[in-house]
MOPAC internal coordinates of N, CA, C and O (Angstrom, degrees):
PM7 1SCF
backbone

  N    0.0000 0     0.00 0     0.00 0    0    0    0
  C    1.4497 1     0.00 0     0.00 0    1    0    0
  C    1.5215 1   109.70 1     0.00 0    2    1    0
  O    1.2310 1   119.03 1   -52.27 1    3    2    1
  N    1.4697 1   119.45 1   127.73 1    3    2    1
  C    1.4026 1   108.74 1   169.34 1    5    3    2
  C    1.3434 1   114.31 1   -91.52 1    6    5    3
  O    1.2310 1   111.21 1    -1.20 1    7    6    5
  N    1.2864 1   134.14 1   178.80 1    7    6    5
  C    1.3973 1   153.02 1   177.45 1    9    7    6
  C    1.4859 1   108.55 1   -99.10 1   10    9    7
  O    1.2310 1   132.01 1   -41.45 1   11   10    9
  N    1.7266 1    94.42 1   138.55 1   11   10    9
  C    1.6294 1    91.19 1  -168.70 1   13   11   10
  C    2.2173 1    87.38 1  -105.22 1   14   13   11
  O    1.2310 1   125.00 1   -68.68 1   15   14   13
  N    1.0289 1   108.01 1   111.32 1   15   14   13
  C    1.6930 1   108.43 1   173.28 1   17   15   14
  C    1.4756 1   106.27 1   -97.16 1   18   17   15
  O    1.2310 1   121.27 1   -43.73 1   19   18   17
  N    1.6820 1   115.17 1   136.27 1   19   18   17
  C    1.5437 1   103.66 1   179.06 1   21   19   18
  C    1.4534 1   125.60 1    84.52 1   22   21   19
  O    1.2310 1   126.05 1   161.40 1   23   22   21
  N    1.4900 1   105.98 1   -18.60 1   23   22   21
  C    1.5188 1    86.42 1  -177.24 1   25   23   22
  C    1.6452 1   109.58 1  -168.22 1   26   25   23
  O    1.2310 1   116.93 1   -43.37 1   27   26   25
  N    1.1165 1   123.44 1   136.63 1   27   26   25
  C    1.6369 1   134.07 1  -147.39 1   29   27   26
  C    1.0648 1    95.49 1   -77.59 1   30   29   27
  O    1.2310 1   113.52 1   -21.97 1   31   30   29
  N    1.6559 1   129.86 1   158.03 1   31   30   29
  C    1.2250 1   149.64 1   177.85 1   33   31   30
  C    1.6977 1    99.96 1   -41.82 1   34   33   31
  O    1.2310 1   112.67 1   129.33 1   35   34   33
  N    1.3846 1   131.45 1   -50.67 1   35   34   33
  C    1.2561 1   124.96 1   158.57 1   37   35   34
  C    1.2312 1   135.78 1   -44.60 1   38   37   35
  O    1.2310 1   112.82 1  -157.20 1   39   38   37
  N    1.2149 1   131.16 1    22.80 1   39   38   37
  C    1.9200 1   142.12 1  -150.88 1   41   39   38
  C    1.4834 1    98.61 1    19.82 1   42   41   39
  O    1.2310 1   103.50 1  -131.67 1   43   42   41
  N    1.1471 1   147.96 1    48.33 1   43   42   41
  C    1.5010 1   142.09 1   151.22 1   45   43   42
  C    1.0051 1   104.92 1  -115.91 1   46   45   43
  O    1.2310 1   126.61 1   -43.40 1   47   46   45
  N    1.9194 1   104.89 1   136.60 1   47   46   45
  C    1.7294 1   111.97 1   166.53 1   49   47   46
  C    1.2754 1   108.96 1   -91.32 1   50   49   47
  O    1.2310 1   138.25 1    -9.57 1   51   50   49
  N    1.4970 1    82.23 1   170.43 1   51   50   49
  C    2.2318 1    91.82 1  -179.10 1   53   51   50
  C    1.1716 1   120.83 1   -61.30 1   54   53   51
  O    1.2310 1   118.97 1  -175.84 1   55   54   53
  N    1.7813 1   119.56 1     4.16 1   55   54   53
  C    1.3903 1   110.41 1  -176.36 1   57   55   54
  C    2.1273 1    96.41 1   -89.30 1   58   57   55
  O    1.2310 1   135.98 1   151.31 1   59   58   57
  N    1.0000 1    86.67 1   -28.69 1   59   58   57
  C    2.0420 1   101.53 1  -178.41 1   61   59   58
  C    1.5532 1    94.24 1   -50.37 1   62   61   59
  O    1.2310 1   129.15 1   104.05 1   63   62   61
  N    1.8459 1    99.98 1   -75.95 1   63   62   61
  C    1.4316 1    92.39 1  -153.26 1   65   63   62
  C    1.6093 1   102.68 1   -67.54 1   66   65   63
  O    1.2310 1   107.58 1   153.71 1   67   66   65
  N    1.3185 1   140.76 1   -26.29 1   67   66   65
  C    1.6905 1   133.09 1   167.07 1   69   67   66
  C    1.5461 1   113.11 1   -52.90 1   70   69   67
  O    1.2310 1   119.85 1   149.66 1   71   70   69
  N    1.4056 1   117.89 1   -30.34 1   71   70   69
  C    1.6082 1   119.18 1   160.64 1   73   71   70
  C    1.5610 1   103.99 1   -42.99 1   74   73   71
  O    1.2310 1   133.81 1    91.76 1   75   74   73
  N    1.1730 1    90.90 1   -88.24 1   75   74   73
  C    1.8635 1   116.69 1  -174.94 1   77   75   74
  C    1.7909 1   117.34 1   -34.63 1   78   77   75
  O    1.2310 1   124.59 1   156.22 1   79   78   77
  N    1.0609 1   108.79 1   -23.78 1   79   78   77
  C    1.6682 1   122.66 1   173.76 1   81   79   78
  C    1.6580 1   102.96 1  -101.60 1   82   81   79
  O    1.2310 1   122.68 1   166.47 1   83   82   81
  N    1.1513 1   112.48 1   -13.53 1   83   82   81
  C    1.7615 1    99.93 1  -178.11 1   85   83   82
  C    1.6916 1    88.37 1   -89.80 1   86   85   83
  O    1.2310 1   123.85 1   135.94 1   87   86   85
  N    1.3082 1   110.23 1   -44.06 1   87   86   85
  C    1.7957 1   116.08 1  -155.31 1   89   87   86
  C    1.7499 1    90.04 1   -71.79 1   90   89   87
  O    1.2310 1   113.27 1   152.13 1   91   90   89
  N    1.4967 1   130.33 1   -27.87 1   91   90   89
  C    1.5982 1   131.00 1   177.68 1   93   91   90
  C    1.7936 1    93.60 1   -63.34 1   94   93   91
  O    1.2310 1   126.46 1   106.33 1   95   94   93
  N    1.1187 1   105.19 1   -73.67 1   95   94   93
  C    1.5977 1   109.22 1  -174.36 1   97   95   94
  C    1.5941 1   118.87 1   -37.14 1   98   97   95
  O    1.2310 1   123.79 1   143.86 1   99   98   97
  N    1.5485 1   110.33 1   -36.14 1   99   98   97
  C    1.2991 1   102.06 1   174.63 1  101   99   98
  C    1.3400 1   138.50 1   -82.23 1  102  101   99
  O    1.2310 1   131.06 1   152.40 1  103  102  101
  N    2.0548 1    96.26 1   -27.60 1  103  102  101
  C    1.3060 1   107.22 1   149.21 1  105  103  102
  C    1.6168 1   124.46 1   -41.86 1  106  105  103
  O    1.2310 1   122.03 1    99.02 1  107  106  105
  N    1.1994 1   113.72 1   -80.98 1  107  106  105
  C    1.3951 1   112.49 1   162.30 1  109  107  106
  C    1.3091 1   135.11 1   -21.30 1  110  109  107
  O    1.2310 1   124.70 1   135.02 1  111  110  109
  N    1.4243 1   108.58 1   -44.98 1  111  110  109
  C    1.7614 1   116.36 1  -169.91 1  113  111  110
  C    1.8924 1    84.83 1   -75.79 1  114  113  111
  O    1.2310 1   115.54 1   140.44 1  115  114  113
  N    1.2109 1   126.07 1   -39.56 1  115  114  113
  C    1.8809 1   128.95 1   160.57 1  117  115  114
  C    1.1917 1   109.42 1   -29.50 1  118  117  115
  O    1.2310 1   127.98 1   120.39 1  119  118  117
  N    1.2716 1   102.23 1   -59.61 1  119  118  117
  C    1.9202 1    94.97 1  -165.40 1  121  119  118
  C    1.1784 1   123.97 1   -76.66 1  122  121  119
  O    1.2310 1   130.64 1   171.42 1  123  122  121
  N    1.4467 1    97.08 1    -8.58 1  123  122  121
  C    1.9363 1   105.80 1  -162.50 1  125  123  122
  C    1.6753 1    91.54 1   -92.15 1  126  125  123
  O    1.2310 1   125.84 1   159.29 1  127  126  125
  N    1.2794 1   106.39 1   -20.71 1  127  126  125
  C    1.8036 1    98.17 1  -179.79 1  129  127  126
  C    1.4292 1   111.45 1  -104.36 1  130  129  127
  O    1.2310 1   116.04 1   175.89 1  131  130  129
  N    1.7240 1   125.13 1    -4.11 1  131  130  129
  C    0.7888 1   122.15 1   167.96 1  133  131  130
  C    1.4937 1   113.59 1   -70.77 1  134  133  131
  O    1.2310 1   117.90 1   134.21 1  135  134  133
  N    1.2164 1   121.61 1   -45.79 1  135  134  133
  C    1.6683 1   146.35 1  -178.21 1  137  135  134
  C    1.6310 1    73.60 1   -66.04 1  138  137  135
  O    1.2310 1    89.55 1   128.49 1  139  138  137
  N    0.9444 1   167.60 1   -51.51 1  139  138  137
  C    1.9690 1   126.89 1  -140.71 1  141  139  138
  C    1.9930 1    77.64 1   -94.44 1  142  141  139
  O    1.2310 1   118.27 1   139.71 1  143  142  141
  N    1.3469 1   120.90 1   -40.29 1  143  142  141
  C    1.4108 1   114.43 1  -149.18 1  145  143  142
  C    1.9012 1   104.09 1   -73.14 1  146  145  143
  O    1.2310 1   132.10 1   179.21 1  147  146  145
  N    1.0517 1    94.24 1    -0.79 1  147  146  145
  C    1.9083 1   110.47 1  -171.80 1  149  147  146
  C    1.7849 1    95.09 1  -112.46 1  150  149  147
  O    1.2310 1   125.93 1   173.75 1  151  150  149
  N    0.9022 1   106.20 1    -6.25 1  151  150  149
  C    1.7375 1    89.27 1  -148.64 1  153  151  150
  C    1.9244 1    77.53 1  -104.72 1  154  153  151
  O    1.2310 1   120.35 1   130.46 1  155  154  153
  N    1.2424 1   116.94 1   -49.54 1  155  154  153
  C    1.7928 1   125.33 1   172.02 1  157  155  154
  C    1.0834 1   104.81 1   -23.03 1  158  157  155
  O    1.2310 1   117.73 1   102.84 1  159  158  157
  N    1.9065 1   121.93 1   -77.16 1  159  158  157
  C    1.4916 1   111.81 1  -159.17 1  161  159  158
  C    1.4815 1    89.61 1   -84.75 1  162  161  159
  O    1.2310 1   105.46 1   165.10 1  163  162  161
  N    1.0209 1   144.55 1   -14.90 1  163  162  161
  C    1.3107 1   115.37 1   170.96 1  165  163  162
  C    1.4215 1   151.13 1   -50.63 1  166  165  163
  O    1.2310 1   129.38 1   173.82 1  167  166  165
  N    1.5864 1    99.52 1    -6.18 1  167  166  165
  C    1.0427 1   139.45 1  -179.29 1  169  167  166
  C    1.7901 1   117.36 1   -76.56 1  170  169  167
  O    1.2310 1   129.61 1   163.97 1  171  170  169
  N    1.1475 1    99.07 1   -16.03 1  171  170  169
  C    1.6842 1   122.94 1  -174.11 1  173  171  170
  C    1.3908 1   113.78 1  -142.68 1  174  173  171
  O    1.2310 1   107.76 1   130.41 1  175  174  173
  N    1.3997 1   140.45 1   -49.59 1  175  174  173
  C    1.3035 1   137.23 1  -179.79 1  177  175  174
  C    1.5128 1   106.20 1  -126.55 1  178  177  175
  O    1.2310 1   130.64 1   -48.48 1  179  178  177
  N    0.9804 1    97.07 1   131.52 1  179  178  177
  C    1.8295 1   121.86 1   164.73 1  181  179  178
  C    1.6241 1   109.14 1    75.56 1  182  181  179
  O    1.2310 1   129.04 1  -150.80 1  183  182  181
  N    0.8863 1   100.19 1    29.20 1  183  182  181
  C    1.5155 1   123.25 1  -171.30 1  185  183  182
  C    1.9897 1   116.03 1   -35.34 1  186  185  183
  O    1.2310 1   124.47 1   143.82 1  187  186  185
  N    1.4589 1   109.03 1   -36.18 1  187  186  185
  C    1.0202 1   136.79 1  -176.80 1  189  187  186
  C    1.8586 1   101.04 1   -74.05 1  190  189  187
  O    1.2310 1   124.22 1   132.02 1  191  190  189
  N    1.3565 1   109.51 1   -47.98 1  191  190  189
  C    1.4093 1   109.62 1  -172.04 1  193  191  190
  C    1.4891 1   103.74 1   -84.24 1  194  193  191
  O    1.2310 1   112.58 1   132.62 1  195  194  193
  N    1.4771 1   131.62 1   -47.38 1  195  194  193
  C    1.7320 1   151.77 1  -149.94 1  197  195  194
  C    1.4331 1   100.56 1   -71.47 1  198  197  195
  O    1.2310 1   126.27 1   126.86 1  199  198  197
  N    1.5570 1   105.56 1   -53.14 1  199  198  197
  C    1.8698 1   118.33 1   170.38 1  201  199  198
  C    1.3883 1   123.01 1   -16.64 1  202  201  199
  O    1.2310 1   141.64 1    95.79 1  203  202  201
  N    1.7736 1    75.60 1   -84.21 1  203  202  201
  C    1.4848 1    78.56 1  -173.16 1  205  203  202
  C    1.8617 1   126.78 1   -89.73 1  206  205  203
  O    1.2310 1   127.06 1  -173.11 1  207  206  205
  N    1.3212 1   104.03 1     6.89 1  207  206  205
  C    1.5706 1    98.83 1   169.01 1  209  207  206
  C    1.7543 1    97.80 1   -89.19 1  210  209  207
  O    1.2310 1   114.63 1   139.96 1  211  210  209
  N    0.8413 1   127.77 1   -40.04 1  211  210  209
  C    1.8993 1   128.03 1   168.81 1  213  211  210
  C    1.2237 1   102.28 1   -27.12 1  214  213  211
  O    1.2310 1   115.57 1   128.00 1  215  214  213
  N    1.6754 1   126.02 1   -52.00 1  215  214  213
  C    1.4049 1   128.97 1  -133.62 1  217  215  214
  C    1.6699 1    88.20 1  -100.22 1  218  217  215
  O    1.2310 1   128.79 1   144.52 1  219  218  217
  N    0.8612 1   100.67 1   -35.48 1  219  218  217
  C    1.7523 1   106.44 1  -171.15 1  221  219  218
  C    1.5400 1   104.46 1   -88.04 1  222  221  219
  O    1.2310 1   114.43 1   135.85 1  223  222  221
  N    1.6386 1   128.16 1   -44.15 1  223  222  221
  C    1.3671 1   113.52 1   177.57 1  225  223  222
  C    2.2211 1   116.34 1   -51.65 1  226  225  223
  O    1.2310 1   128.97 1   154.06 1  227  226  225
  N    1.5299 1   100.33 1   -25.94 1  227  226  225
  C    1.6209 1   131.64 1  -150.08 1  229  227  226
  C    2.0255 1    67.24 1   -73.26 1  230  229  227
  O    1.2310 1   130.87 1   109.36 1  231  230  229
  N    0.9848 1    96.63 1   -70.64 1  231  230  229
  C    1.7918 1   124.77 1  -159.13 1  233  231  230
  C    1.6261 1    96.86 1   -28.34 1  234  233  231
  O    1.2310 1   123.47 1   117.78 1  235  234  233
  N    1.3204 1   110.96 1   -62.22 1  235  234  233
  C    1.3555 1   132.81 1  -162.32 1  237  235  234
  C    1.8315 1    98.45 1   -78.59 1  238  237  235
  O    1.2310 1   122.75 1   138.79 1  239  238  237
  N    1.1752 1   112.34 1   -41.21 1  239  238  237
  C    1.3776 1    97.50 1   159.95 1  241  239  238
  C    1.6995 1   133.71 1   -64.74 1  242  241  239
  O    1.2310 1   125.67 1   133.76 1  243  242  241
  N    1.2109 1   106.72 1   -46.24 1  243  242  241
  C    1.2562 1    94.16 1   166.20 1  245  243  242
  C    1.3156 1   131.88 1   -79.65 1  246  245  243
  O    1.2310 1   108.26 1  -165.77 1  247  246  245
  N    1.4893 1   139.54 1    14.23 1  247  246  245
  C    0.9410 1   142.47 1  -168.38 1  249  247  246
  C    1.9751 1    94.97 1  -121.06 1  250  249  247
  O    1.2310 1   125.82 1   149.63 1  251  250  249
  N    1.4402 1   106.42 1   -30.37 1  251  250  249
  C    1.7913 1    95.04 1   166.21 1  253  251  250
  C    1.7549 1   113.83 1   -91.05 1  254  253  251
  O    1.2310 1   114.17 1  -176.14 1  255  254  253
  N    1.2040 1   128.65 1     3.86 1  255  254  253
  C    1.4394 1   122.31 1   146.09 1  257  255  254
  C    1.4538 1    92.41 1   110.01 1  258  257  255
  O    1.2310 1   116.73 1  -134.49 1  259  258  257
  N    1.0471 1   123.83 1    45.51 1  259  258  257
  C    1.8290 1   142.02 1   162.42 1  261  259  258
  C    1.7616 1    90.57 1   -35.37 1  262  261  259
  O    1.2310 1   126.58 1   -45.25 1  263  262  261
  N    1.5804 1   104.94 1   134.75 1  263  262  261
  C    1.2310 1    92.80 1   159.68 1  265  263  262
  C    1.9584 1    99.30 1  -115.29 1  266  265  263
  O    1.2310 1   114.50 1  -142.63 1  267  266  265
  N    0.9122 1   128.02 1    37.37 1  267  266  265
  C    1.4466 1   149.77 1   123.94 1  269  267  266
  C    1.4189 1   126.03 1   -67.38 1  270  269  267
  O    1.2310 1   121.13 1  -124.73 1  271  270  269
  N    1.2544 1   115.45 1    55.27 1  271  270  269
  C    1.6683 1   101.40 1   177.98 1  273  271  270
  C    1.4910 1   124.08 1   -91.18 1  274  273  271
  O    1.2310 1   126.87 1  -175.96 1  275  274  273
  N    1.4067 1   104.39 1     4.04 1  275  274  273
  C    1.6191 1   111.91 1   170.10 1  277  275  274
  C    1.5423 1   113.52 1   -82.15 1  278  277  275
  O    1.2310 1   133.93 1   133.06 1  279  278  277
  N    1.0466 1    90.67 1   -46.94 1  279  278  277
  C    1.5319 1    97.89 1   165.06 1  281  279  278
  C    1.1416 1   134.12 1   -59.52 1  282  281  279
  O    1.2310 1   119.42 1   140.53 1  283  282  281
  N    0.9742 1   118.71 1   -39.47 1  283  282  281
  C    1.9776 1   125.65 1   169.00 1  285  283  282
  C    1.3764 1   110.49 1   -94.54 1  286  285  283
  O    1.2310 1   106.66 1   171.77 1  287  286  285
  N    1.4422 1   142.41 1    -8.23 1  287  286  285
  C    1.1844 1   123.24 1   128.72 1  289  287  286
  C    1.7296 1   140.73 1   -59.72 1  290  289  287
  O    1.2310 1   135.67 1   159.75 1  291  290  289
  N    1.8015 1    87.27 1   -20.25 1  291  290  289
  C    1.2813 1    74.22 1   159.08 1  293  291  290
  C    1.0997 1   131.97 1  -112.44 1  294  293  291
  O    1.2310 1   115.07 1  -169.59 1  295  294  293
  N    1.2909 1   126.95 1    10.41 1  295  294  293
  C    1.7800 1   133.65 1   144.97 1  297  295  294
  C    1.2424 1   118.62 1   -62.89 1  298  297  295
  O    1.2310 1   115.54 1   159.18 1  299  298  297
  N    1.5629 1   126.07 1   -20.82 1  299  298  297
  C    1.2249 1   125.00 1   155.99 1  301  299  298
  C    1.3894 1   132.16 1   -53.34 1  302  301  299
  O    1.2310 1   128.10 1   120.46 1  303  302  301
  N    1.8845 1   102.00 1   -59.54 1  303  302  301
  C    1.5338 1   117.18 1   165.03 1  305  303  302
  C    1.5447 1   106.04 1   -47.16 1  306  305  303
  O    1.2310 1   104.34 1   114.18 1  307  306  305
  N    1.4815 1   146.51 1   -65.82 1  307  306  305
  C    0.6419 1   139.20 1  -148.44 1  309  307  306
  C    2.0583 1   111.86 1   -90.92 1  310  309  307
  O    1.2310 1   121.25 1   163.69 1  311  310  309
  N    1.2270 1   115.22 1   -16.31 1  311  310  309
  C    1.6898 1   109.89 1   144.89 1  313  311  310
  C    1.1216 1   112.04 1   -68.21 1  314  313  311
  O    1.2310 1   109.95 1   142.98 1  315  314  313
  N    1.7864 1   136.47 1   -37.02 1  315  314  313
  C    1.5439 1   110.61 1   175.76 1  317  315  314
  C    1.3582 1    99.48 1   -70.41 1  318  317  315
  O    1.2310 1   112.85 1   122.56 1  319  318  317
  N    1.1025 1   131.12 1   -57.44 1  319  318  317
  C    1.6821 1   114.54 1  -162.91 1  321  319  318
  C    1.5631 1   114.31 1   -48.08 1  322  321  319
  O    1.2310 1   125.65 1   145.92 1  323  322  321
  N    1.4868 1   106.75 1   -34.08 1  323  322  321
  C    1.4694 1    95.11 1  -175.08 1  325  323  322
  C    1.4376 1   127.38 1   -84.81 1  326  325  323
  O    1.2310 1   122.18 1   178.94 1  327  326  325
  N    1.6142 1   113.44 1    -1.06 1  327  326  325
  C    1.1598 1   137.41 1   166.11 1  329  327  326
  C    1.3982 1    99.61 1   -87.11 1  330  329  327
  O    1.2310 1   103.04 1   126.67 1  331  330  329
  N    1.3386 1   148.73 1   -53.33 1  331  330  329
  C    1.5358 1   134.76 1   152.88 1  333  331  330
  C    1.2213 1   123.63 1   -22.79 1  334  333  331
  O    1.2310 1   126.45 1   113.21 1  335  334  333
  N    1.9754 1   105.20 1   -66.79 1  335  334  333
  C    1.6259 1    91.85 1   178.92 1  337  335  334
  C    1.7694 1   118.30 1   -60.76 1  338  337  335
  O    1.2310 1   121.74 1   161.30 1  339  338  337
  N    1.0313 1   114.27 1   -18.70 1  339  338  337
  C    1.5982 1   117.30 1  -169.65 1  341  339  338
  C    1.9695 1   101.79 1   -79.58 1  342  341  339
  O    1.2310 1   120.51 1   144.24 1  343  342  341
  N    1.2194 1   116.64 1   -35.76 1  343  342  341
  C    1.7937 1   104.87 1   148.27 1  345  343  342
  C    1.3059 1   146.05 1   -28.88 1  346  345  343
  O    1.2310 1   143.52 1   106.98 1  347  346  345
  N    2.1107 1    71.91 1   -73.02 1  347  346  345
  C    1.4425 1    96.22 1   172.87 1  349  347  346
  C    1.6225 1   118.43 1   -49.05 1  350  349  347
  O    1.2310 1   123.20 1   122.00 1  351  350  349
  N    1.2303 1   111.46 1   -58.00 1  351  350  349
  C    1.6339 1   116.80 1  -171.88 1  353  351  350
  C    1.6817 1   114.19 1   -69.21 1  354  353  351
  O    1.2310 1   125.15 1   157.22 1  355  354  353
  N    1.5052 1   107.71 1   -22.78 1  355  354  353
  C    1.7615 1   117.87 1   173.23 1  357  355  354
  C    1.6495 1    88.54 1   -69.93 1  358  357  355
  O    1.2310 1   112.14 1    92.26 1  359  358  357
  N    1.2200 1   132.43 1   -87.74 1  359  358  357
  C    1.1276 1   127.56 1  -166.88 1  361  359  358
  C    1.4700 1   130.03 1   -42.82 1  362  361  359
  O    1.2310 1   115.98 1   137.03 1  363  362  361
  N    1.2793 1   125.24 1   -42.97 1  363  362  361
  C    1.5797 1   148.04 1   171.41 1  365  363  362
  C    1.9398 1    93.79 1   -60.05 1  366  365  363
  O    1.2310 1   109.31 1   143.38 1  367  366  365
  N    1.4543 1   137.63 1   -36.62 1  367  366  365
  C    1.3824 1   138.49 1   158.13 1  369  367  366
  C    0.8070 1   113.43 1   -50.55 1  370  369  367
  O    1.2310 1   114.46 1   134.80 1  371  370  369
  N    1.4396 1   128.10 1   -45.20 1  371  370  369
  C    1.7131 1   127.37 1  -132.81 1  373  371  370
  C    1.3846 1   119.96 1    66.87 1  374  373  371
  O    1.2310 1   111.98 1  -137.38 1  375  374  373
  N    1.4881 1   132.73 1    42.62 1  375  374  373
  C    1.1030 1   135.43 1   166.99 1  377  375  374
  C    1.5446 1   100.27 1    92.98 1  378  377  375
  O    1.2310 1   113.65 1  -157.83 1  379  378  377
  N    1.2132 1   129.61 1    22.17 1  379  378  377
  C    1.4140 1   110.14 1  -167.73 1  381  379  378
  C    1.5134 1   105.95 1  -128.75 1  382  381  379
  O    1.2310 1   119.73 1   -70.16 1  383  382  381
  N    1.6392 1   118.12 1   109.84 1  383  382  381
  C    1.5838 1    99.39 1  -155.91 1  385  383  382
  C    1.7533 1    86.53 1   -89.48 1  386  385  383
  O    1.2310 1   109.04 1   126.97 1  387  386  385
  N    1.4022 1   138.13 1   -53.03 1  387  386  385
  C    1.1553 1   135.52 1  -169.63 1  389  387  386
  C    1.6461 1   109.51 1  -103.16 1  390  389  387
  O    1.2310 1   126.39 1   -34.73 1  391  390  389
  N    1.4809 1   105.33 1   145.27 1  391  390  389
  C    1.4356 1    91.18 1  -171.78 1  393  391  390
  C    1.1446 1    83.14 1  -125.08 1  394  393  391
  O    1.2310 1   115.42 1   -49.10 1  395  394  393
  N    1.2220 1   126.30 1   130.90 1  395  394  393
  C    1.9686 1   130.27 1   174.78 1  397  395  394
  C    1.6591 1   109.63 1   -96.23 1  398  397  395
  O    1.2310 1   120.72 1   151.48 1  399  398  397
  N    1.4773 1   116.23 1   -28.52 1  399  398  397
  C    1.3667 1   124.57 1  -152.30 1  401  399  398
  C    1.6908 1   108.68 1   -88.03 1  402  401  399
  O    1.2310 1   121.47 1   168.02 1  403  402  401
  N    1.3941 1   114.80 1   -11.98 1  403  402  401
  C    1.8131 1   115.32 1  -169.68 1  405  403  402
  C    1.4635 1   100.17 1  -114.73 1  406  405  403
  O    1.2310 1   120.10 1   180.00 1  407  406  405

């Protein structure tokens, strides 16, 4: 039997897989600021579209290990709120988000 020195049953050394977990983390630490920078105007325009990609970019960050978690909670908070106000204002209409005719 030989000895494997340097490098995991997968032929990668620990400098590979510590690459590959820094470049995951940064992805992530991406999404968690992408979700606050979507989740802001969503709060006022396009509310219907901004919501729910906020809530889901937030999602995907915290579930790949963001070391931003203030930040992607608060792109979270702020896709639910903007999916709230977009209720709120459908319902408070009567179903009518644009009115062209008055």
């Amino acid at each position: 039997m030989s000895t494997i020195t340097g490098r995991a049953a997968t032929g990668r050394t620990a400098t590979d897989r510590a690459t590959d977990e820094r470049q995951g983390t940064a992805e992530a630490d991406n999404l968690a600021v992408a979700s606050f920078l979507l989740g802001l105007p969503g709060l006022l325009l396009f509310n219907i579209v901004l919501g729910p990609i906020a809530v889901t970019l937030a999602t995907l960050a915290l579930v790949r290990g963001t070391s931003r978690r203030g930040r992607a909670f608060l792109g979270l908070a702020l896709g639910i709120a903007s999916l709230a106000i977009l209720a709120v204002t459908t319902a408070t209409s009567h179903g009518v988000l644009i009115d062209l005719g008055s």
